[in-house]
C-alpha positions in Angstrom: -14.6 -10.9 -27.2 -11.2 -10.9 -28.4 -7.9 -9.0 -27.0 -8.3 -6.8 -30.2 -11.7 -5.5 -29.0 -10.9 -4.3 -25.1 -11.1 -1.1 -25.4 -8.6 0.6 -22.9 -10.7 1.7 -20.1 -11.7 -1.8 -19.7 -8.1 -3.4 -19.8 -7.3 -0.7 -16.9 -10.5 -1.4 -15.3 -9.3 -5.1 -15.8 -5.8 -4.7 -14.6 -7.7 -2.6 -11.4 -10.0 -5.7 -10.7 -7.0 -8.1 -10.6 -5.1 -6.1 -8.2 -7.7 -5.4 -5.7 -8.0 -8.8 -6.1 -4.8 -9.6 -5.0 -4.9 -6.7 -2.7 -7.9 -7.7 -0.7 -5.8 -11.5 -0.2 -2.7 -9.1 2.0 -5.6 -7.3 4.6 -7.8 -10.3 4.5 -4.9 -12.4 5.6 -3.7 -10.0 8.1 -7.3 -10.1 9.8 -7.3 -13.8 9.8 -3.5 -13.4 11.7 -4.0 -10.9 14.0 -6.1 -13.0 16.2 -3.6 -15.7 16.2 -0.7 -13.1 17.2 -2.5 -11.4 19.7 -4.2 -14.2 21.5 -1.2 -16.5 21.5 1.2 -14.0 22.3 1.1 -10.6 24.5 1.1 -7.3 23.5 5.1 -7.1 23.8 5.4 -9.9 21.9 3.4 -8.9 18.8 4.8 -5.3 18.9 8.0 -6.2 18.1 6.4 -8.5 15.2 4.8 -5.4 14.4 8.0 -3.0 14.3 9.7 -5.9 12.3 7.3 -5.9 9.6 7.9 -2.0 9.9 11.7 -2.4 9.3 11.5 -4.6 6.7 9.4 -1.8 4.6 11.5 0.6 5.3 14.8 -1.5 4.5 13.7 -3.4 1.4 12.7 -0.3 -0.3 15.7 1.2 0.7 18.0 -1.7 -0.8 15.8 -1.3 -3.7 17.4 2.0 -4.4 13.6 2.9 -5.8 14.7 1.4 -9.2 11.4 -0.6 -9.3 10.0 3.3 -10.1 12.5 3.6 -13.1 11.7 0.2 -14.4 7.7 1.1 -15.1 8.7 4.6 -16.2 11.3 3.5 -18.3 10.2 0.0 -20.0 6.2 0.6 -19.6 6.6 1.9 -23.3 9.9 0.2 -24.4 9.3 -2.7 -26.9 12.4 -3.4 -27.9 13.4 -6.9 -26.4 17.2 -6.2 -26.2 16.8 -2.7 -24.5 14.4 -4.1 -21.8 16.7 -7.2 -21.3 19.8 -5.0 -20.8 18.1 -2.2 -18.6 16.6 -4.7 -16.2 20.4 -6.2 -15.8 21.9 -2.4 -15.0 19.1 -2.2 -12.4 18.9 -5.6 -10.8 22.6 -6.0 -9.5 23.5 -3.2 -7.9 20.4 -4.4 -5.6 22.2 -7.5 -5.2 25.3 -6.0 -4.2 23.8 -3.4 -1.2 21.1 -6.4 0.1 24.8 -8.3 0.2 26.6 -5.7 2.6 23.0 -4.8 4.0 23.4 -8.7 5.9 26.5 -8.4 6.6 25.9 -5.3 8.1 23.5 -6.9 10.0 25.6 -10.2 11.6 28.6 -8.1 12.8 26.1 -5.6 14.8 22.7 -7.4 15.5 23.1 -6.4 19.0 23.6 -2.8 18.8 20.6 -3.0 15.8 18.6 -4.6 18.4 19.1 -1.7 21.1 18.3 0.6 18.4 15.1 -1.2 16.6 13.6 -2.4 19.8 15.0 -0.7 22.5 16.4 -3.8 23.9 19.2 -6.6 23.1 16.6 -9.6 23.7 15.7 -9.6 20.0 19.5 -9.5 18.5 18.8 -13.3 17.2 15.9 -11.7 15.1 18.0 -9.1 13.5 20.3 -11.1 10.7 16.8 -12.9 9.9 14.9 -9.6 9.8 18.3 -8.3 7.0 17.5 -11.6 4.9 14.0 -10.8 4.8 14.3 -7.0 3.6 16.9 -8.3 1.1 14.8 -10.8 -0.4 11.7 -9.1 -0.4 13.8 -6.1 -2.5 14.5 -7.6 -4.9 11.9 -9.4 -5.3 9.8 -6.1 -5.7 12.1 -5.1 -8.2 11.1 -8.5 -10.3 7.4 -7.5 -9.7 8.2 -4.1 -11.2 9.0 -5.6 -14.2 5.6 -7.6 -14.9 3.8 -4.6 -13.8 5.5 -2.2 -16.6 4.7 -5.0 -18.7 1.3 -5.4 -18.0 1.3 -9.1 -16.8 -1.0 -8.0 -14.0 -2.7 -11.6 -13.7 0.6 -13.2 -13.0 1.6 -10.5 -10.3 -1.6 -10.8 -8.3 -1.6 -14.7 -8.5 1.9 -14.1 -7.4 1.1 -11.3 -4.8 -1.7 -14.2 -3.9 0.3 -16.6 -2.9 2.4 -15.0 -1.1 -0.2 -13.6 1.1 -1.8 -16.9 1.9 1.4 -18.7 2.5 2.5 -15.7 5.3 -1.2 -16.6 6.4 -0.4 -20.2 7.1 2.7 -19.5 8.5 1.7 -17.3 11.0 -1.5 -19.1 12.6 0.6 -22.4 12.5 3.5 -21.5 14.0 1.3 -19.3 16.5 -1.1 -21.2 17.5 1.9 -24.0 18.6 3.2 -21.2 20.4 6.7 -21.2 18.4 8.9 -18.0 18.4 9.1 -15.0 16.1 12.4 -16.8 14.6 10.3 -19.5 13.0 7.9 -17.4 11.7 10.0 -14.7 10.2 12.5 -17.8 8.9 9.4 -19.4 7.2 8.8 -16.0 5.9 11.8 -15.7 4.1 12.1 -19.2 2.5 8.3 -18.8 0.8 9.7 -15.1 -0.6 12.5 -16.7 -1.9 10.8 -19.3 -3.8 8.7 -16.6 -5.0 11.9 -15.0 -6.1 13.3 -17.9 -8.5 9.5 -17.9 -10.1 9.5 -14.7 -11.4 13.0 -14.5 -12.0 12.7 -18.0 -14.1 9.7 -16.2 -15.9 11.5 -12.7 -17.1 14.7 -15.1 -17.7 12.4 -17.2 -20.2 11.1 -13.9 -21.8 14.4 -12.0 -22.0 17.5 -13.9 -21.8 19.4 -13.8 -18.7 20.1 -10.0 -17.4 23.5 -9.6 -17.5 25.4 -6.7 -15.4 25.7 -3.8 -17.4 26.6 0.3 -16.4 25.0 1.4 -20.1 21.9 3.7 -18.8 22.3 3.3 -14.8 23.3 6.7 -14.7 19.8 7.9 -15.9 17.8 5.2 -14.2 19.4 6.4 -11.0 19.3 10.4 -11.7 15.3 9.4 -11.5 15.1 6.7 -8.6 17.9 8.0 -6.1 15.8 10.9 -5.2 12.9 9.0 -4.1 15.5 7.1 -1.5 14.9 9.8 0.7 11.6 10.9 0.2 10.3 7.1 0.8 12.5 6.9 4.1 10.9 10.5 4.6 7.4 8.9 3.9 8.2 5.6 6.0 9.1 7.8 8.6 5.5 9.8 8.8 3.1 6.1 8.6 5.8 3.7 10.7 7.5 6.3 13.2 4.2 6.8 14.9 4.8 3.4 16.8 8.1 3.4 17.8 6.8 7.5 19.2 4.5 5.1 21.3 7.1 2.7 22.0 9.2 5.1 23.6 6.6 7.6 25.2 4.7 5.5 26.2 5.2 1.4 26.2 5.9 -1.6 23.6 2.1 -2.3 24.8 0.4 0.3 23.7 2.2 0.8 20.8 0.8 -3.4 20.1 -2.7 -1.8 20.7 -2.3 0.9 18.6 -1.1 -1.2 15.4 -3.9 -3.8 16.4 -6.5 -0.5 15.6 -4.0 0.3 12.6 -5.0 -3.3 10.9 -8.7 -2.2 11.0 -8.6 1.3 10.0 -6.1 0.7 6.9 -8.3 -1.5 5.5 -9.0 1.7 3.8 -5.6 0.9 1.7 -7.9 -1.8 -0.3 -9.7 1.2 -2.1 -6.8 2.9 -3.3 -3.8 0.5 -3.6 -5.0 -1.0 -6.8 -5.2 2.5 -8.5 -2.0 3.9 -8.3 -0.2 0.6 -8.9 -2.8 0.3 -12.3 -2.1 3.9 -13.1 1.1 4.6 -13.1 2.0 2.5 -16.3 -0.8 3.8 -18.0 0.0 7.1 -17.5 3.6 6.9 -18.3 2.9 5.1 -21.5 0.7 7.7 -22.3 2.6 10.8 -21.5 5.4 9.4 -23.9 2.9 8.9 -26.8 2.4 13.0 -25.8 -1.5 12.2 -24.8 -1.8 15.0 -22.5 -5.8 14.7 -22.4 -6.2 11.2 -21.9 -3.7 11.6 -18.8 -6.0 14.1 -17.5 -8.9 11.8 -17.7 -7.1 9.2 -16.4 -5.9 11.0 -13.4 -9.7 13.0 -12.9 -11.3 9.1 -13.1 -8.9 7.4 -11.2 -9.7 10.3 -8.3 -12.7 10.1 -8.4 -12.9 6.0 -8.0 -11.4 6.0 -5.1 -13.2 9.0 -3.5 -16.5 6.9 -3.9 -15.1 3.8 -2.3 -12.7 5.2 0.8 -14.8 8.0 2.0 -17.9 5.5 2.8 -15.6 2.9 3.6 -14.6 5.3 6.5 -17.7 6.2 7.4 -18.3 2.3 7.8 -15.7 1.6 9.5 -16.2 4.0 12.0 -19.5 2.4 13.1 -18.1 -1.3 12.2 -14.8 -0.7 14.1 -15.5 -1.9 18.2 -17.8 -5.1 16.7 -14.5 -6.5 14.5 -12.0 -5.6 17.1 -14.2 -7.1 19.5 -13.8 -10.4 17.1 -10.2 -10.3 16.0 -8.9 -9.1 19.3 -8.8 -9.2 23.2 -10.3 -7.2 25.6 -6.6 -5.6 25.6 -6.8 -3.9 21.9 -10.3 -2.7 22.3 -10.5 1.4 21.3 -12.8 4.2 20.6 -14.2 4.6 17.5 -12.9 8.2 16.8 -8.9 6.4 16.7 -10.2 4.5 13.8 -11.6 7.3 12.4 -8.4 9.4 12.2 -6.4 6.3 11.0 -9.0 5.9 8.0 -9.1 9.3 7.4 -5.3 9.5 7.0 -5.5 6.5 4.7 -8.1 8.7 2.6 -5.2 11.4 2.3 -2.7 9.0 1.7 -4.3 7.6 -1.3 -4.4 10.9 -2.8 -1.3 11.7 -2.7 -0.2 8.4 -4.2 -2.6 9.4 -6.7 -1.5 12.5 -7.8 1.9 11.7 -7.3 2.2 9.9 -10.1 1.9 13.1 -12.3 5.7 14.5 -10.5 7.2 11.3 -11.3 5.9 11.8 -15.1 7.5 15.3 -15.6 10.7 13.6 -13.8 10.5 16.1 -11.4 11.5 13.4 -8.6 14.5 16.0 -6.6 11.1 17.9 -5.6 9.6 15.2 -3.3 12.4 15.1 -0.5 11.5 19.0 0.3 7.7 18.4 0.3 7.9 14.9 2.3 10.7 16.7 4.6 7.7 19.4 5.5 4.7 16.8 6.0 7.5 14.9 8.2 8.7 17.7 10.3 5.2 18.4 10.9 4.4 14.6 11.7 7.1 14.6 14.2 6.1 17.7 15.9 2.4 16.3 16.3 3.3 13.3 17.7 5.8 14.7 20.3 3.2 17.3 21.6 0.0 14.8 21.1 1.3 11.1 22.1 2.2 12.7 26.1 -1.3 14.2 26.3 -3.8 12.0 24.5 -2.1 8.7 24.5 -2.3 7.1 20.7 -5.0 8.9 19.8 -1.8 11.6 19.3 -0.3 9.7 16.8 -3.3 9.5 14.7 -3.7 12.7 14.9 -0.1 13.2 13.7 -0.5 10.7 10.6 -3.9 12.5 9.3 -2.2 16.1 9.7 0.9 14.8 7.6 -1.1 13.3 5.1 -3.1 16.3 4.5 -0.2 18.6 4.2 0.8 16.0 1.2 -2.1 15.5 -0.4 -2.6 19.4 -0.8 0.7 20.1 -2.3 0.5 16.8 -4.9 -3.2 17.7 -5.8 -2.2 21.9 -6.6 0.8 20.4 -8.6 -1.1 18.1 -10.8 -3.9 20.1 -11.2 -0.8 23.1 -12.4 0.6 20.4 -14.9 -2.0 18.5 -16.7 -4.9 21.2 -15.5 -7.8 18.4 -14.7 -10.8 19.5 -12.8 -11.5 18.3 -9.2 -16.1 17.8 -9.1 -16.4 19.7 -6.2 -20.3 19.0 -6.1 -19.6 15.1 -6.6 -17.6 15.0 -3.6 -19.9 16.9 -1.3 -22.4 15.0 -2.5 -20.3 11.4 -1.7 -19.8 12.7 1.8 -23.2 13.9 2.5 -24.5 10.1 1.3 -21.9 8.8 3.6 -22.9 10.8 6.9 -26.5 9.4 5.9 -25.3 5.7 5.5 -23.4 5.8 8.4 -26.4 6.9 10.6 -28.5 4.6 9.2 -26.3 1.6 10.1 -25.8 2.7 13.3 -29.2 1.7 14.3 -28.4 -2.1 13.1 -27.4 -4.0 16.2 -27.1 -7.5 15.1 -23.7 -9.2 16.8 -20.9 -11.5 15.1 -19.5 -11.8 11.8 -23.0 -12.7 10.0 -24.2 -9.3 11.6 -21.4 -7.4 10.2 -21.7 -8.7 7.2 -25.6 -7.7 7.3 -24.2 -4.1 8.1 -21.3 -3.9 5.7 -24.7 -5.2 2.6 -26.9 -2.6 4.2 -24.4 0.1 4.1 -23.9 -0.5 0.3 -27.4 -0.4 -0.6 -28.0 3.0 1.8 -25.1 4.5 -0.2 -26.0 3.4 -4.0 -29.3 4.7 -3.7 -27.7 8.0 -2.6 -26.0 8.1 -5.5 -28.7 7.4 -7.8 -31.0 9.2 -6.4 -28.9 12.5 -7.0 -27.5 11.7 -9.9 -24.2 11.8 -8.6 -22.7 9.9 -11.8 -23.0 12.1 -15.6 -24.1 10.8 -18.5 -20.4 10.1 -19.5 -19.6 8.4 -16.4 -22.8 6.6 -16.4 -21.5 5.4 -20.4 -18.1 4.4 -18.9 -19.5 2.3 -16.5 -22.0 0.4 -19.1 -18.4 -0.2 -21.4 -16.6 -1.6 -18.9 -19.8 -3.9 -17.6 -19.9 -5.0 -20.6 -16.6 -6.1 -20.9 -17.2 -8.2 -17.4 -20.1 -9.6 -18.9 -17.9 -10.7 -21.9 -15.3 -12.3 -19.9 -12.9 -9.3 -21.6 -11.4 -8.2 -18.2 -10.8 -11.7 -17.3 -9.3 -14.0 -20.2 
């Protein structure tokens, strides 16, 4: 089969199965490191690795100034060479310039950002590195934004794939030869920054070199500066929950709690690919005024990841003490319900990124800082009553209220734009088969990674018969799925 004959659900079914792909390499990898941190260093230790990685997230998509948003909403549909070439210059450098002052920023007061970051001045060495990380990881982002709009999905998750592995091999090295945090974030930074020149190299070859331009940066920013805000709004409601610990409680716990965080956000591999995916589609097809086909894609797209996350929790609920019990000491070991709560707020979280996707179509991006602002305030409030009285189990608590309160308000909002349906009966009947799987699995006591891997096979099967049995799927989905087997079959999705 030719490019000429995918049809489109299979390319976005394609573009999904790439990015999971690469998806599943950034968990994965994290699994395979979290034993190395936590064995090979103590809980203090990998906490502040922990809040690191947190301030890099935070910083990197701040000196982004969210124009990696404008770029697939603006030049998803946009085939004229010369437009693309010169929009992608007014966006890049003004990155450059605030990741510049960002590390300056960072060398004249690294020990006061130290005080403030980790609630001590021992780290201040870590703080100029930390800078250089966020700045190159910015703009690198931006860069990927660019292949995504464009639909070079293969070449982003090979990308996206190397990085993770190379972080992977960096991290057990230079743990297990017990060297410092400074090595490994330094390591960090020089394999981003190759990555950097790649892609850069690659758009360069397709577009000519992106000069600095102020044609159209007005626009691009009307529709990225609000979601500066809302994202450090957003940051604040799935990062703040460990530096509540941190200070309520101890850099410890807060260690344990993000050691539980690794397992129960493995939920993220359900729905990440989707809204990455769907977002280019979408805006591509809202400017070709396809209204209907939006809908679909948004109703589909919903109920995917339904049918993977909310067994996946159920599974990971049973499968949560046997994994930390293999990737972990005797230190990070928690109740099941913690786990629980942290998947179910990753359930919520993915559909709001979902549905999110259908305020950033309508531009409508001023309106996310007021609805974040409210799931924060709540978030905060949660976590300051909870994290005193029932220790970390507070803060998940906090994160699954926060993300409900989002979800909600995202879900009535596209469902008042584009009007798509929500299959009430599907869902009850995907959580019904997932209660079922989950109790049968629980019986399964068979130890290690070969038993896991028994449970996580049995738990599939339990679930797909479910779903055949009552006839969760309609005829159409039933016809969608055939098209886009087909397609696998034909190599289509992968060529």
């Amino acid at each position: 089969m030719n490019n000429q004959t995918i049809t489109e659900p299979q390319k976005f079914a394609g573009d999904i199965f790439w990015v999971a792909t690469s998806n599943l390499a950034v968990p994965l990898v994290g699994l395979i490191a979290l034993p190395a941190m936590t064995k090979n260093y103590t809980a203090e230790t990998y906490a502040v690795w922990v809040q690191s990685f947190l301030i890099v997230g935070l910083l990197s998509f701040t000196l982004s100034l969210c124009l990696g948003n404008a770029i697939i909403r603006f030049l998803a549909s946009e085939d004229n060479l010369e437009k693309r070439r010169q929009a992608l210059g007014s966006m890049l450098w003004p990155v450059l310039v605030f990741a510049c002052l960002a590390l300056v920023t960072s060398l004249v007061l690294r020990q006061d950002l130290s005080i403030f970051l980790f609630a001590s001045p021992d780290y201040a060495h870590l703080v100029p590195l930390i800078f250089l990380w966020a700045a190159m990881q910015a703009v690198y982002s931006l860069l990927i934004c660019y292949l995504l709009a464009r639909r070079r999905i293969k070449w982003m998750s090979v990308l996206q794939i190397s990085l993770a592995l190379f972080q992977m091999l960096v991290i057990v090295i230079l743990a297990f030869t017990r060297n410092g945090l400074m090595w490994i974030i330094g390591s960090i930074v020089v394999g981003i920054t190759i990555l950097v020149i790649i892609v850069f190299g690659m758009i360069v070859k397709e577009l000519g070199w992106p000069k600095p331009a102020l044609e159209g940066l007005k626009d691009y920013l009307v529709f990225s500066i609000p979601l500066i805000p809302s994202g450090i709004l957003l940051w604040v409601i799935s990062a703040s929950d460990r530096f509540f610990i941190t200070y309520l409680l101890n850099l410890g716990q807060a260690g344990i709690y993000s050691a539980s965080l690794s397992v129960g956000n493995l939920i993220f591999l359900f729905y990440s690919p989707i809204p990455i995916v769907l977002f280019p589609v979408l805006s591509r097809l809202w400017e070709q005024k396809e209204t209907l086909k939006v809908c679909s894609y948004l109703e589909y797209s919903n109920k995917l990841f339904i049918t993977l996350a909310i067994p996946g929790a159920a599974g990971l609920y049973i499968l949560s003490q046997p994994l930390l019990g293999i990737i972990t000491t005797p230190d990070y070991m928690v109740g099941g319900v913690l786990i629980l709560l942290i998947a179910a707020a990753a359930i919520l979280c993915g559909l709001y990124q979902i549905n999110v996707s259908i305020i950033l179509l309508v531009q409508q991006t001023k309106w996310l800082v007021p609805i974040i602002a409210i799931a924060t305030i709540a978030d905060i409030g949660v976590n300051l009553a909870l994290i005193p009285i029932f220790g970390i189990t507070g803060a998940a608590i906090a994160i699954t209220v926060s993300y409900l309160i989002l979800a909600i308000i995202v879900i009535v909002w596209a469902k008042k734009v584009i009007r798509y349906t929500i299959d009430v009966r599907f869902m009850a009947k995907v959580i019904l088969g997932s209660l079922i799987m989950a109790v049968c699995i629980s019986f399964i006591d068979i130890g290690g990674i070969f038993g896991i891997f028994i449970i996580v096979v049995a738990g599939v099967v339990i679930f797909s018969l479910w779903m055949w049995l009552t006839r969760a799927f309609s005829a159409e989905d039933i016809e969608l799925i055939k098209e886009i087997i087909v397609g696998l079959k034909k190599g289509s999705l992968l060529s």
